[in-house]
SEZAZA-963759 format. One record per residue (C-alpha): residue number from 1; residue in three letters; x, y, z. Coordinates in steps of 0.2 Angstrom, whole numbers, plus 2048, in hexadecimal, padded with zeros to 3 digits. Example, Ala and Ser with C-alpha at 12.3 -4.5 7.8 and 13.67 -1.06 7.14 Angstrom:
<atoms>
<atom 1,"Ala",<83E,7EA,827>>
<atom 2,"Ser",<844,7FB,824>>
</atoms>
This chain:
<atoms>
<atom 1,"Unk",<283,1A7,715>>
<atom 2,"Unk",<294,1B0,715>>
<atom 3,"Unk",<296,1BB,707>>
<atom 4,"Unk",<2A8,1BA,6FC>>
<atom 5,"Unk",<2B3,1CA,703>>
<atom 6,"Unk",<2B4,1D6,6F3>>
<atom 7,"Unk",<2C3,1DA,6E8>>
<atom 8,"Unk",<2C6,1EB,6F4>>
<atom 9,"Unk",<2C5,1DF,703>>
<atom 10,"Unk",<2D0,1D2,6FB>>
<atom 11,"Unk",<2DD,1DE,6F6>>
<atom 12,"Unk",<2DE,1E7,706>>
<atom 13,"Unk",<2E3,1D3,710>>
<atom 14,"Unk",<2EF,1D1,705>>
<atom 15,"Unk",<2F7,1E1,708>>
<atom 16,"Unk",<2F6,1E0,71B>>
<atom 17,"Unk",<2FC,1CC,719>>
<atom 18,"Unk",<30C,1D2,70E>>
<atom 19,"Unk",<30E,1DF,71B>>
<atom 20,"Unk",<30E,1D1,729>>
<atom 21,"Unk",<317,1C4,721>>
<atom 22,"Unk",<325,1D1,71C>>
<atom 23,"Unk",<327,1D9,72D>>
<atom 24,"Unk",<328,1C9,734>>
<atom 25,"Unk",<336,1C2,72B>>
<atom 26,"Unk",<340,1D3,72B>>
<atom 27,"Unk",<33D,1D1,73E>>
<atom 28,"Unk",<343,1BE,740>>
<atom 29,"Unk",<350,1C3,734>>
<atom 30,"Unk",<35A,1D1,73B>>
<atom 31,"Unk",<351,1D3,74B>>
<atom 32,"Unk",<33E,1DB,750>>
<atom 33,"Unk",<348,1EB,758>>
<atom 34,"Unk",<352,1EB,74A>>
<atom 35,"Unk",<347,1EF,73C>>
<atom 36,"Unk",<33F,200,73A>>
<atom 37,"Unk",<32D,203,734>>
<atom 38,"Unk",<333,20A,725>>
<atom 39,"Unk",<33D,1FA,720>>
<atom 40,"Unk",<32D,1F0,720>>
<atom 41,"Unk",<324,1FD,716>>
<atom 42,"Unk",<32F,1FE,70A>>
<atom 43,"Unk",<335,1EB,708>>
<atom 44,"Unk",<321,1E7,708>>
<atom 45,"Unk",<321,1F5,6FA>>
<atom 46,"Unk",<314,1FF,703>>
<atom 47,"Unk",<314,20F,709>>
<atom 48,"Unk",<317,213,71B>>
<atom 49,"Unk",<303,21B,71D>>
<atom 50,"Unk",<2FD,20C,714>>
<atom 51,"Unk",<306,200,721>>
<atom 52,"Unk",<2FF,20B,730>>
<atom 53,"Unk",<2ED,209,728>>
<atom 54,"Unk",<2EF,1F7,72D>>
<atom 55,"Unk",<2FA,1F7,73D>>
<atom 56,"Unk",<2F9,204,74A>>
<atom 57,"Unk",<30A,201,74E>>
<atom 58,"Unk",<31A,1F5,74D>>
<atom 59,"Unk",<315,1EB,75A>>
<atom 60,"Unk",<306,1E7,751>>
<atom 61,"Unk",<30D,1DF,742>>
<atom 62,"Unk",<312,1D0,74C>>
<atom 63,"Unk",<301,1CE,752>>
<atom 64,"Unk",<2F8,1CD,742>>
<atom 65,"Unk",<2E9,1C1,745>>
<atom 66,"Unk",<2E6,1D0,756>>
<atom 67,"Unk",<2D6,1D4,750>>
<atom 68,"Unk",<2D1,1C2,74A>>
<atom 69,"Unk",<2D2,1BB,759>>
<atom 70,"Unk",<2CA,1C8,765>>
<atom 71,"Unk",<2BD,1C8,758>>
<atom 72,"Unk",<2BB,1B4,757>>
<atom 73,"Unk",<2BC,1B2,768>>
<atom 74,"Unk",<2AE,1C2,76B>>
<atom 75,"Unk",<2A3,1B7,75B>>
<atom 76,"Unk",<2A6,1A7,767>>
<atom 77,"Unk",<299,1AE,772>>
<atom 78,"Unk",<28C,1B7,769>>
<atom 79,"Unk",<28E,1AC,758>>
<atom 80,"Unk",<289,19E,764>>
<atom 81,"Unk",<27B,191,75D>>
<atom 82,"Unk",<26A,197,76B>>
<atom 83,"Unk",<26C,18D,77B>>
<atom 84,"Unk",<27F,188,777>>
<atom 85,"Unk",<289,188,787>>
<atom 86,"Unk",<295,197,788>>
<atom 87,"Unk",<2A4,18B,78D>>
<atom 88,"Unk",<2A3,182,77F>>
<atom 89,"Unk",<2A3,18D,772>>
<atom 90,"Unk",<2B0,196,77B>>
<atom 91,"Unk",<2BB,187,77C>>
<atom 92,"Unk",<2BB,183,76A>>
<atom 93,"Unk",<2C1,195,767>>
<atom 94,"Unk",<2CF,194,772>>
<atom 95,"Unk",<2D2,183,768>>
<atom 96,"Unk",<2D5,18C,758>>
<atom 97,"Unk",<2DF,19A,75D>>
<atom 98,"Unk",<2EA,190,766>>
<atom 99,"Unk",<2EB,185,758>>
<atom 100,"Unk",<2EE,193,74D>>
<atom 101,"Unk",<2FE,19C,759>>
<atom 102,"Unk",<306,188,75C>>
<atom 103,"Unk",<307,185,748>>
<atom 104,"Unk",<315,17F,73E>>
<atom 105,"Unk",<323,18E,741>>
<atom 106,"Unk",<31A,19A,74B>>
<atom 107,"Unk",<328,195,758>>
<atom 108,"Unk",<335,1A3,753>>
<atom 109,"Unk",<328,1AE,754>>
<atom 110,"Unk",<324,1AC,765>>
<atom 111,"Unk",<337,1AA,76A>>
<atom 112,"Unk",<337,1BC,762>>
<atom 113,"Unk",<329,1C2,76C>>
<atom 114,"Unk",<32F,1BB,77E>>
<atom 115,"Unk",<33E,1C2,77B>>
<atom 116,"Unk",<338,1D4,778>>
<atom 117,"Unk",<333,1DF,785>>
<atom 118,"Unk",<327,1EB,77A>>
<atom 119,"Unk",<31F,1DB,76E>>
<atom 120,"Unk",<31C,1D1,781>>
<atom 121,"Unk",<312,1E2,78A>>
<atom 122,"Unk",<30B,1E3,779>>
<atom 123,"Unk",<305,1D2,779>>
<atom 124,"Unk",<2FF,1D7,78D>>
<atom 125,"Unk",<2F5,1E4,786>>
<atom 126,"Unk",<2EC,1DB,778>>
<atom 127,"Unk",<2E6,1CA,784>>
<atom 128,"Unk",<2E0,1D8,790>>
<atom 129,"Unk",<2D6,1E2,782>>
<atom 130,"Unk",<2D0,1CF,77D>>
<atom 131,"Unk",<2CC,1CB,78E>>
<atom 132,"Unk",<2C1,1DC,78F>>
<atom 133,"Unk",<2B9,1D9,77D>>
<atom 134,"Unk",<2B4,1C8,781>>
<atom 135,"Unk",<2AE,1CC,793>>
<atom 136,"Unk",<2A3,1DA,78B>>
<atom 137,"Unk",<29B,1CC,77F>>
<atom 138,"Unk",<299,1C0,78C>>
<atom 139,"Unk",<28D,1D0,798>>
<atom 140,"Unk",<286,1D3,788>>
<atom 141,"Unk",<27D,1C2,787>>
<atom 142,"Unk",<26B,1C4,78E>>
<atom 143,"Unk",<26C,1B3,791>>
<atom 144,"Unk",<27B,1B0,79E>>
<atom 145,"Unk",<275,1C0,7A9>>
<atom 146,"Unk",<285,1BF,7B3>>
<atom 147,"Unk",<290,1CF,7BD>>
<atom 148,"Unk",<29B,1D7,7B4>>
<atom 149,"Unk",<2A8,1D1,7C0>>
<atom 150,"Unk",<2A4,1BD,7BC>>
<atom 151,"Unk",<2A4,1C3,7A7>>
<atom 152,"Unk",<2B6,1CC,7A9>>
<atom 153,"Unk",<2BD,1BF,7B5>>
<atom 154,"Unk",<2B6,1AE,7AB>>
<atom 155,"Unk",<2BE,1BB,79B>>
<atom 156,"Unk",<2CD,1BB,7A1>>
<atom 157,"Unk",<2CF,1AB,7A6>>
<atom 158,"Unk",<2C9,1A4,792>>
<atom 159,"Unk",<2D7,1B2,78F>>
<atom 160,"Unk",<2E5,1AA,799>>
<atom 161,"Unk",<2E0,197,794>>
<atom 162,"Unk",<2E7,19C,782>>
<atom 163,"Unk",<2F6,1A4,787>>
<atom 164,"Unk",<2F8,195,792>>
<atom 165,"Unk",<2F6,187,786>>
<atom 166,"Unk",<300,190,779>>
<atom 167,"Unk",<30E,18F,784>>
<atom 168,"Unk",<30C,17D,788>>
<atom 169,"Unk",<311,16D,781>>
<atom 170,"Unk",<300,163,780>>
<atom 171,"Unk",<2F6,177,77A>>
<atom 172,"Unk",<2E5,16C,777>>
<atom 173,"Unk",<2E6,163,789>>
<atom 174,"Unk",<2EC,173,792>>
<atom 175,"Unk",<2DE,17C,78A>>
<atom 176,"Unk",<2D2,16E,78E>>
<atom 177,"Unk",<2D8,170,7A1>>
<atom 178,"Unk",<2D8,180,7A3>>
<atom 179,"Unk",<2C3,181,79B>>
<atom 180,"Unk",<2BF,172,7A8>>
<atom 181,"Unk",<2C3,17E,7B6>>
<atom 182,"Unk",<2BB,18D,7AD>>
<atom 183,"Unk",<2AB,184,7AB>>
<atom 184,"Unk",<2AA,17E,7BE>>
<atom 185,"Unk",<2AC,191,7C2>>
<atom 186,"Unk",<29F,197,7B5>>
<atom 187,"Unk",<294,18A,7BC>>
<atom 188,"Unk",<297,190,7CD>>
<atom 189,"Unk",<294,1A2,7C8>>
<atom 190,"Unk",<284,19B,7BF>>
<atom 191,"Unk",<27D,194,7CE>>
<atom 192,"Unk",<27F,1A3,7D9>>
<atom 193,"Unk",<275,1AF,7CE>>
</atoms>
């Protein structure tokens, strides 16, 4: 049973969530390189230590669910019911975040992100770290027993079925299309151990 976050806990996500929600309309506003950190600290009525207790940098505010997703998609495999296919339980995770990034008005955000240099090799870095966490969980599992190649390569490919079904026009099918060809090669690489 999950226990209820505490009132510390509860304060501190909605501190970082008014911190998001306010950098991100000061950036959709005016411009992401337009806006100074400062300017989000101090229209979020935080102080500038507080918001860099949350965000590592600028570029992170835009990518506030970062650390949700690498750690759903790292829970995917070892929060996996025993004998539960890996595929599948990766599958449903790239479901959700894909879900999550092609909601209702998200668009602008991502119009924002594509057209800035530093918020896209941002973006390149985090599915890279993703790709790395995830590939780390999947060699962990004594119950797929497979090179640290295979782990890193099927990773990455888990890693680029979301950015490609974000992108598209049908997301679920795309994503659904992509895990058919993943599966065929983690079967492939199942069979060769």
């Amino acid at each position: 049973m999950t226990e209820a976050p505490g009132r510390r806990e509860r304060k501190k996500a909605a501190t970082r969530q008014k911190i998001v929600d306010t950098a991100l309309r000061l950036f959709l506003e005016r411009g992401y390189d337009a806006v100074g950190i400062r300017e989000v600290a101090a229209e979020a009525d935080v102080a500038v230590t507080t918001l860099f207790s949350h965000f590592a940098s600028k570029e992170a505010l835009v990518f506030g669910q970062d650390a949700n997703f690498e750690q759903g998609l790292t829970q995917a495999v070892t929060g996996r019911a025993p004998h539960e296919p890996l595929m599948p339980a990766l599958r449903r995770e790239v479901h959700t975040m894909v879900r999550h990034c092609t909601a209702d008005g998200v668009a602008p955000i991502w119009r924002m992100i594509d057209e800035t240099p530093a918020l896209r090799e941002y973006e390149d870095s985090m599915r890279l770290r993703h790709a790395e966490s995830l590939a780390a969980a999947i060699a962990a599992d004594p119950g797929l027993s497979q090179t640290e190649t295979a782990c890193r390569t099927i990773a990455r490919f888990v890693i680029d079925a979301y950015s490609l079904g974000r992108e598209a026009a049908d997301p679920e099918a795309v994503v659904d299309e992509i895990f058919r060809m993943i599966d065929a090669a983690w079967e492939v690489t199942c069979r060769s151990e």
